[in-house]
N, C-alpha and C positions, 0 to 999 in steps of 0.2 A: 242601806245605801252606802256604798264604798267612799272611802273617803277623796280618792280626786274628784268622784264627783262633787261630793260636798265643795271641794276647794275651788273647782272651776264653774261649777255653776250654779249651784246654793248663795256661795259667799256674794259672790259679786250683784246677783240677785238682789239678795237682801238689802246688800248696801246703795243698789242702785235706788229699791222703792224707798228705803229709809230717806235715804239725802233729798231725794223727789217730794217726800210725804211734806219733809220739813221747807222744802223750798216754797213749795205753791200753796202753804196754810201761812208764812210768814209775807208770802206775797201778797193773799187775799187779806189778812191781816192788817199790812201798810192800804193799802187798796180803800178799806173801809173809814181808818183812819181821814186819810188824804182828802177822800172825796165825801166824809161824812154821810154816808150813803150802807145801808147794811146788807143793802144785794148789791153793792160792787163787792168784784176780787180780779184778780190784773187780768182776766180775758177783757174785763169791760173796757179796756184798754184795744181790743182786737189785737193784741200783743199774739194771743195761743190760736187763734185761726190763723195769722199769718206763719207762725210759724209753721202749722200743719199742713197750710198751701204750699207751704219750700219743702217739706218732706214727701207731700203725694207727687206733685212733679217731679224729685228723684228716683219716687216707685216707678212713676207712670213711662216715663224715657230712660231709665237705667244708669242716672248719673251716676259717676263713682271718681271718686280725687284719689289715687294711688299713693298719692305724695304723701296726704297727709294721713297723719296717723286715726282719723275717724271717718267712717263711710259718709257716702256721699248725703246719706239722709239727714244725718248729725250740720253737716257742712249748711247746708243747703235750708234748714230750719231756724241754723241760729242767723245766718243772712238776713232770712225773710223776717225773722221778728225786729232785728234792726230795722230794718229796712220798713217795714209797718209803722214801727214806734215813729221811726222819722218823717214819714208820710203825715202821721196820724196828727203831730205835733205842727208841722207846717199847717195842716189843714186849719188847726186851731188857732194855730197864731194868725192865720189871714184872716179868719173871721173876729175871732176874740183877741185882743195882746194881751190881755192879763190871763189868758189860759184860765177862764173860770171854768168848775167842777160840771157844769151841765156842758156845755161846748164838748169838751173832751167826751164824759157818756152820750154825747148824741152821734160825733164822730166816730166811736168806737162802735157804735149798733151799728150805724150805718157800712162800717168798712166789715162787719162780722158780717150780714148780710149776702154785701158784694162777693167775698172769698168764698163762701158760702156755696154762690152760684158758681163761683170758677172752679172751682170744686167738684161740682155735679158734672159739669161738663168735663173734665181733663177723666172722671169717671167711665164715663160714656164712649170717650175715645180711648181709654185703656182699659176694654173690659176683662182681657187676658188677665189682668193682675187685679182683677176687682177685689178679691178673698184679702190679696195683702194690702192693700190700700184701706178695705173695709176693717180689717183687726185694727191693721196700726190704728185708724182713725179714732175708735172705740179704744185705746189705752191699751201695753201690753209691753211687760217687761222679759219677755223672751229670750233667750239670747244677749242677755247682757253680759257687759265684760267687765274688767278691772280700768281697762279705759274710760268705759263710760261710766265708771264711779269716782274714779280722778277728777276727770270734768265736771261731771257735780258736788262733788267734794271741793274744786279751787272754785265756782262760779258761787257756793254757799258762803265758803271762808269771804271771798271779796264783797259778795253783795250782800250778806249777809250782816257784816262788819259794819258797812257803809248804812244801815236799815237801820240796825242798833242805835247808831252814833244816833239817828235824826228821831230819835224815841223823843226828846223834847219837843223837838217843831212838830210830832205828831200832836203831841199831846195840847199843843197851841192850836192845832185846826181844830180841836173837839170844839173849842168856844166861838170858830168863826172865824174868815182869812182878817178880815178886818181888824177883830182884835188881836189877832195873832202879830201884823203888822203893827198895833200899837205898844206891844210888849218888847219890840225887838226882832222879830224873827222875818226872817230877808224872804218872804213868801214866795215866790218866782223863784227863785234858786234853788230853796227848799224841793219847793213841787218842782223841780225840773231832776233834780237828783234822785231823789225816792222815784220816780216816772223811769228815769233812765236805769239802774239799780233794778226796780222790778220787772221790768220787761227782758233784760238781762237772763234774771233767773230764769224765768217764764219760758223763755224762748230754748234756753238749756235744758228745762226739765222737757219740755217737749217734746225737743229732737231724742231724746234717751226715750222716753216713756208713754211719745205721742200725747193725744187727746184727755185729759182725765178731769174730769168737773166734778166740781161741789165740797173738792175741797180744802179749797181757800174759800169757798163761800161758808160752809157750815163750821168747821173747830175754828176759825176765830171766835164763834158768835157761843158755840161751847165753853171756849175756855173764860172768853170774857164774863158769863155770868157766874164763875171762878174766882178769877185774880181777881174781877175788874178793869178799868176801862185804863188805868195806866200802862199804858206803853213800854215801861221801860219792862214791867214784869208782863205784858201781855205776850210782848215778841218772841222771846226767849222759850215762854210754855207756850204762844203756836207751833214751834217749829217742835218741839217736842212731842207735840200732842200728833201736830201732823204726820211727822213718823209713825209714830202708835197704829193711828187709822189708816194710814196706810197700806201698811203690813200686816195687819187685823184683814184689810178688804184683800188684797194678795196673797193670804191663807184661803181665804173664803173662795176665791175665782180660782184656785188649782186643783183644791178638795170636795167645794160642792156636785161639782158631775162630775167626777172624777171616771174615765182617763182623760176626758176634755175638761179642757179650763175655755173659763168664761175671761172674755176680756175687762180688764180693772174698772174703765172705766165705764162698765153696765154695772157693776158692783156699788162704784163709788155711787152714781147718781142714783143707783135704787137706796141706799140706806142713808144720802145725802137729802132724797124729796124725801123722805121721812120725819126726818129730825129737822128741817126744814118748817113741816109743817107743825110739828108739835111746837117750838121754836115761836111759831105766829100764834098758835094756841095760848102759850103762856102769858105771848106780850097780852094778846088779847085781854084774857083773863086779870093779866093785874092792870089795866086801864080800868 
């Protein structure tokens, strides 16, 4: 392999899935934490469907922003995860004001659901572009550039940063909002910043790398029977560990059929229900 290729499309590659690998296992990460729940990670937020409903409607009608320096898919993903988050949270706050942990996962299934279906249909009426709409949606770092590793490289430094710092207040949910609130920790704020912070990322890694599940659900739930359930050393080897598996499953999806690569995110969620299930195996076992 020649070396510009190496430079123009290896590197940026690489650095794309790494930054990706580490954003959405620190996401799933806070995610588990927050909601004290070990099948959340920030989709159960409907954060990563909406995003991917803003990027199939850029497939599906051809948007493109000239202006700005990221295609229109990029544009139009990170939108829609705003724009879900904020949805997702009014909804919550009209029904619950204290934004309790189930309200939010019951409006988050329910909005995955929804998208779900707008999805199938915006399908159906773009079937010209079905093939590209069906890759992105399954995960697939193709074509990535030095831009879209900027982007995940500044959305990891800010929200990444801001994740860290709340490694305390995570670590106050583990015992319950209630006693979290009697310790000091401003619970509503808290949970509104790690919520806003995560969806953030989410919504970055998406629009770069599309659809890719299982993992921010599985290497949290790895590393934690590791370090441990502290926060402050948990977050720091997610994002670590998530790179690893990342890049580990982006070997695997270029070289297993090789001249065709498999999309990451059939990858991710085949070695993800795996370890997944061994995962409930052990809890099982040590009950």
């Amino acid at each position: 392999v020649s070396v510009p290729i190496i430079l123009r499309v290896r590197v940026p590659r690489v650095l794309c899935v790494a930054l990706s690998g580490a954003g959405l296992s620190l996401a799933g990460a806070c995610m588990q934490g927050l909601l004290r729940n070990p099948l959340a990670d920030g989709s159960t937020l409907g954060v990563s469907s909406g995003a991917a409903l803003g990027a199939v409607i850029a497939i599906a009608f051809g948007l493109n922003f000239p202006s700005l320096p990221f295609a229109g898919t990029t544009v139009m993903a990170v939108l829609f995860a705003f724009g879900s988050l904020a949805l997702i949270l009014a909804l919550a706050y009209k029904l619950d004001y204290s934004l309790s942990t189930n309200t939010i996962i019951l409006i988050g299934v329910i909005y995955s659901m929804f998208v779900s279906s707008a999805m199938s249909i915006l399908v159906t009426f773009a079937s010209d572009k079905l093939k590209s709409i069906t890759f992105w949606t399954m995960g697939s770092f193709q074509g990535s550039t030095y831009g879209n590793a900027a982007l995940l490289a500044a959305a990891l430094a800010v929200c990444g940063t801001i994740l860290c710092l709340h490694a305390r207040e995570l670590n106050a949910f583990a015992i319950g909002e209630d006693n979290a609130r009697n310790i000091g920790v401003n619970v509503r704020r808290a949970k509104l910043t790690v919520l806003i912070a995560v969806s953030v990322l989410i919504g970055v890694c998406v629009s770069v790398g599309g659809t890719i599940g299982f993992v921010g659900l599985v290497t949290p739930h790895m590393v934690r029977m590791l370090s441990g359930p502290n926060h402050k050393r948990l977050l720091p080897a997610s994002m670590l560990s998530g790179a690893t598996f990342l890049l580990l499953a982006d070997l695997a999806a270029r070289t297993v059929l090789r001249p065709r690569e498999l999309p990451i995110g059939v990858v991710t969620s085949l070695i993800g229900a795996v370890v997944f299930i061994f995962i409930f195996y052990q809890t099982g076992k040590e009950r």
